[in-house]
C-alpha positions in Angstrom: -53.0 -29.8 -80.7 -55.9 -27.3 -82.1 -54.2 -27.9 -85.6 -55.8 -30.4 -88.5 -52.9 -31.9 -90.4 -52.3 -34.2 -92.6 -52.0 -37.9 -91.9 -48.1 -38.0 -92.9 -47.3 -34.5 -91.8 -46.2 -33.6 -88.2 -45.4 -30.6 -86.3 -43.6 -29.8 -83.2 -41.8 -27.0 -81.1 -38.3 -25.9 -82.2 -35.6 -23.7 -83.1 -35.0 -21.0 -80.4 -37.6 -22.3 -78.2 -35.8 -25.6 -78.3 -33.0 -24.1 -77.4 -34.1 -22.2 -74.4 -36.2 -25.5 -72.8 -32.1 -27.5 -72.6 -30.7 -24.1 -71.5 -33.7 -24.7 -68.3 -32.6 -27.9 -68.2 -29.0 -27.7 -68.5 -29.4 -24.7 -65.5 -31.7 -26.5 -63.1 -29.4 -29.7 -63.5 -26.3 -27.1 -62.5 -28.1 -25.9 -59.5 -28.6 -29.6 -58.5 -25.0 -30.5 -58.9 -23.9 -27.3 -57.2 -25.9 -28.1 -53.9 -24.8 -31.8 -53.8 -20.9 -30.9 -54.4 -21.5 -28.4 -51.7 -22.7 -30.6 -49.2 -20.2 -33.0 -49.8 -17.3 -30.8 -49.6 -18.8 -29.1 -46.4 -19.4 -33.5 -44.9 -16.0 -33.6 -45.9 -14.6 -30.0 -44.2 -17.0 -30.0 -40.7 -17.0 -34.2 -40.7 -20.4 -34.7 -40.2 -23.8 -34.7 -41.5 -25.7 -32.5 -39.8 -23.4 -29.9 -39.6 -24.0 -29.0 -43.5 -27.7 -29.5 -44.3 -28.3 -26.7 -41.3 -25.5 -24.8 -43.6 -27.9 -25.4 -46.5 -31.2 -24.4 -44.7 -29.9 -20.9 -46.1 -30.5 -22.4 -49.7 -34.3 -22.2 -49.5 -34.1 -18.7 -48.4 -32.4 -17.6 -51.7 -35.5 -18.4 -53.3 -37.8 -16.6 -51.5 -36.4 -12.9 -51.9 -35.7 -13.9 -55.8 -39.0 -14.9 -56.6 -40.4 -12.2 -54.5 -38.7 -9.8 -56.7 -39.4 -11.0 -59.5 -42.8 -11.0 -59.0 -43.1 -7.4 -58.0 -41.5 -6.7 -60.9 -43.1 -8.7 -63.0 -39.8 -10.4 -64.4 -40.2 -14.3 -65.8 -38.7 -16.8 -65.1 -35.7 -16.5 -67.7 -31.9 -18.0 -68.4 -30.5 -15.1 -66.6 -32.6 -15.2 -63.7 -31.7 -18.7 -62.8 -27.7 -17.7 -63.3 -28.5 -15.4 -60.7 -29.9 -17.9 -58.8 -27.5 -20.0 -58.4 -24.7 -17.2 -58.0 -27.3 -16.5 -55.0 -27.0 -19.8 -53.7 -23.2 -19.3 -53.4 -22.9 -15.9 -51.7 -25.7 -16.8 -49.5 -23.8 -20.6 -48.7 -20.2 -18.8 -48.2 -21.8 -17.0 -45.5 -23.5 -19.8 -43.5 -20.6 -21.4 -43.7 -18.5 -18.5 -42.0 -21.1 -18.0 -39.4 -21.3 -21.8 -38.6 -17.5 -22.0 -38.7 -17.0 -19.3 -36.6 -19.7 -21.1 -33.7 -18.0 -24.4 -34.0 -14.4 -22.8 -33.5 -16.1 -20.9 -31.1 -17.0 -23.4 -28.9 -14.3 -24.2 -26.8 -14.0 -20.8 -25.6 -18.0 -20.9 -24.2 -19.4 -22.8 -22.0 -22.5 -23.5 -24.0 -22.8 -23.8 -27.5 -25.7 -20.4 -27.3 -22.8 -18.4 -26.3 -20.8 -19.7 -29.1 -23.3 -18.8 -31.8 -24.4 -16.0 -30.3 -20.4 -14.6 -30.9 -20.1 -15.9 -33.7 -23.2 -14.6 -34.6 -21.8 -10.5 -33.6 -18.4 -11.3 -35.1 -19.8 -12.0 -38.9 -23.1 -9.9 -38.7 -20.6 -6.7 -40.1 -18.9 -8.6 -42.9 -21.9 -10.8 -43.9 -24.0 -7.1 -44.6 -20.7 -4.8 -45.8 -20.9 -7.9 -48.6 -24.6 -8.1 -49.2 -24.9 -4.4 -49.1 -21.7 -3.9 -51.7 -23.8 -6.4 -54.2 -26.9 -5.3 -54.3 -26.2 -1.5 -54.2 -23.6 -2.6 -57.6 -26.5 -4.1 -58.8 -28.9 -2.0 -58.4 -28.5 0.6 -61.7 -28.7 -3.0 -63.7 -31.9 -3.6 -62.0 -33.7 -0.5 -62.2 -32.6 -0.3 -66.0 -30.3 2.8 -66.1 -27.9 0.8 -68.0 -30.4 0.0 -70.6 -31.2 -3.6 -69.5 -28.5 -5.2 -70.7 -28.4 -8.3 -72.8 -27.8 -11.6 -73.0 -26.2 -12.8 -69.6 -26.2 -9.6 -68.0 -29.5 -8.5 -68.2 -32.1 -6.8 -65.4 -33.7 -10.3 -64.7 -29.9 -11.7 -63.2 -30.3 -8.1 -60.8 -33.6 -8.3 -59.6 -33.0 -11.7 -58.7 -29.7 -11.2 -57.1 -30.6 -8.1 -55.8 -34.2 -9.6 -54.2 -32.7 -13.0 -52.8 -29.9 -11.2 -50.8 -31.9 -8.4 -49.7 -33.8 -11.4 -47.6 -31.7 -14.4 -47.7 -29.2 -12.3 -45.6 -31.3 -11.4 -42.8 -33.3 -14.5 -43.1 -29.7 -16.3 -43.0 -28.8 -14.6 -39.8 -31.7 -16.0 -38.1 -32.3 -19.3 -39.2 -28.9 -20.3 -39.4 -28.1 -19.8 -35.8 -31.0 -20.8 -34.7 -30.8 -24.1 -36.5 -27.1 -24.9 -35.2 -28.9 -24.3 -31.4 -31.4 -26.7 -32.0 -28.7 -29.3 -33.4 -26.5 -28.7 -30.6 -28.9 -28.9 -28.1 -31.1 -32.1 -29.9 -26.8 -33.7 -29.2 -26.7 -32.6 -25.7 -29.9 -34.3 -24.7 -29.0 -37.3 -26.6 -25.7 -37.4 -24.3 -27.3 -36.6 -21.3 -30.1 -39.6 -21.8 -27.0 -42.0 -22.8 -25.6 -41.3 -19.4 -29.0 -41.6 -18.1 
């Protein structure tokens, strides 16, 4: 804008920077596409609506530790980083999903659906951590750069990310995951009770 050019001369941003600006894009659409498919496979798997968006309250949690991280770190916002992100998004689904599974299979052998969540809850605690521990200790040589930093897709940017999102989005997950089936469950049960009423 600052620059004084000629009346039939114009200028504008391009090459590489052109390049990384669709690769944004071309991610953030990905990311988009990745949580719609995912809730309708999961509408399609639990048959219900609900059922899947408390699935996906883990999805905002990603972002938290990632950001967090990189922020500490003092990584940008980069290619890389949002790969990570969205391989975050998956891990972090994959386990809501388990943990919500387990509580609806669950509930026939409770008699609330507390009891049900809180076994289901104890049941996938182990394997959810042995998982998110085994990724972010792999990661964790990338992330610190003793492998030199890497280059382009595998780079320390895609670590810290992956490394800071599960290192919260798991115990984050454990808690609001849970909790949010409870509240679904028991928002149904008054709505029951009130129909009888």
């Amino acid at each position: 804008a600052g620059l004084d050019l000629p009346a039939d001369v114009t200028a504008q941003v391009g090459g590489e920077n052109e390049d990384i600006d669709e690769s944004f894009r071309n991610l953030f659409l990905s990311i988009i596409v990745a949580l719609v498919l995912v809730f309708l496979l999961l509408v399609v798997f639990f048959g219900s609506l609900l059922v899947p968006l408390v699935i996906l309250l883990a999805v905002p949690l990603t972002t938290v530790g990632a950001f967090g991280a990189m922020y500490l770190t003092n990584t940008a916002i980069s290619v890389p980083s949002l790969l990570g992100i969205l391989l975050l998004i998956g891990i972090v689904v994959s386990n809501a999903i388990l943990l919500v599974d387990f509580a609806v299979k669950a509930q026939d052998r409770y008699e609330t659906s507390d009891e049900a969540i809180l076994a289901a809850a104890r049941a996938r605690l182990r394997p959810i951590l042995m998982t998110a521990f085994a990724t972010i200790f792999a990661l964790m040589p990338l992330a610190l750069g003793l492998s030199g930093g890497g280059n382009g897709l595998i780079s320390s940017s895609l670590a810290i990310t992956v490394v800071g999102g599960l290192a919260t989005s798991t115990f984050l997950t454990l808690l609001v995951v849970p909790v949010g089936y409870s509240l679904l469950k028991s928002g149904r049960r008054r709505k029951g009770k009130a129909k009888k009423g």
